[in-house]
C-alpha positions, 0 to 999 in steps of 0.5 A, spaced: 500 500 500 503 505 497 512 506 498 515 505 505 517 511 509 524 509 507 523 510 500 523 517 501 528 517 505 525 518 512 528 514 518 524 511 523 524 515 528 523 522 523 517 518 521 512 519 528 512 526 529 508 526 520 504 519 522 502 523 529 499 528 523 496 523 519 501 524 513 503 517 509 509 517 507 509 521 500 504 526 504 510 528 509 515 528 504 511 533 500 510 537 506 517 537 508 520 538 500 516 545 501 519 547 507 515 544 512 518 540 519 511 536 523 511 541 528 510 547 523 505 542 519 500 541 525 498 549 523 497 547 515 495 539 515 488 541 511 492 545 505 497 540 505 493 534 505 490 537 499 496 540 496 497 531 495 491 529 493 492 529 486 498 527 486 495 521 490 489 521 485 494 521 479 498 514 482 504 519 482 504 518 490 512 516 489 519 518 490 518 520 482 511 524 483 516 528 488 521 529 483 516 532 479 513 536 485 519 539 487 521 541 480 515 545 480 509 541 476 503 540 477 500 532 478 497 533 471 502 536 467 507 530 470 501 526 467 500 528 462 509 529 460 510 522 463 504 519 458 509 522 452 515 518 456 518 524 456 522 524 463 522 530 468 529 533 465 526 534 458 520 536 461 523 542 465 527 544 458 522 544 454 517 547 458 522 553 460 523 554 452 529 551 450 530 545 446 536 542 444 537 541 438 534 534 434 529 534 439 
């Protein structure tokens, strides 16, 4: 049922304070990739869970949903990259405008 706590490097221990809050593991490191620590993030659990939902609804609930998150795209426009088998680096070029060239 979805990645482990290490897979988004979390240690264990690191883990209860987001557990404690409701967060599975790709919610926390969503939260904590955006700045937040759990004790900031009990202020904030409604936004962030919802800032994830459709990362979650997309499938994208992973270390690789993360990447694209914290590169700044939206869960549909991963989708929507990821279903051209286009990969976040070229992703990122393309969508800032610059191409190399053949491509």
């Amino acid at each position: 049922m979805g990645e482990s706590w290490e897979s988004f490097g979390f240690e264990p221990e690191s883990a209860s304070g987001w557990l404690a809050l409701g967060f599975s593991p790709f919610e926390a490191a969503l939260a904590h990739g955006d700045g937040y620590t759990p004790m900031f993030a009990e202020h904030y659990v409604g936004p962030l869970h919802k800032i994830a939902a459709p990362w979650l609804g997309a499938g994208l609930g992973t270390p690789d949903g993360l990447r694209w998150h914290l590169a700044g795209f939206t869960a549909r426009e991963a989708t929507q990259w990821r279903a051209l088998a286009v990969d976040l680096e070229t992703a990122r070029r393309r969508r800032s405008g610059f191409q190399w060239q053949g491509q």
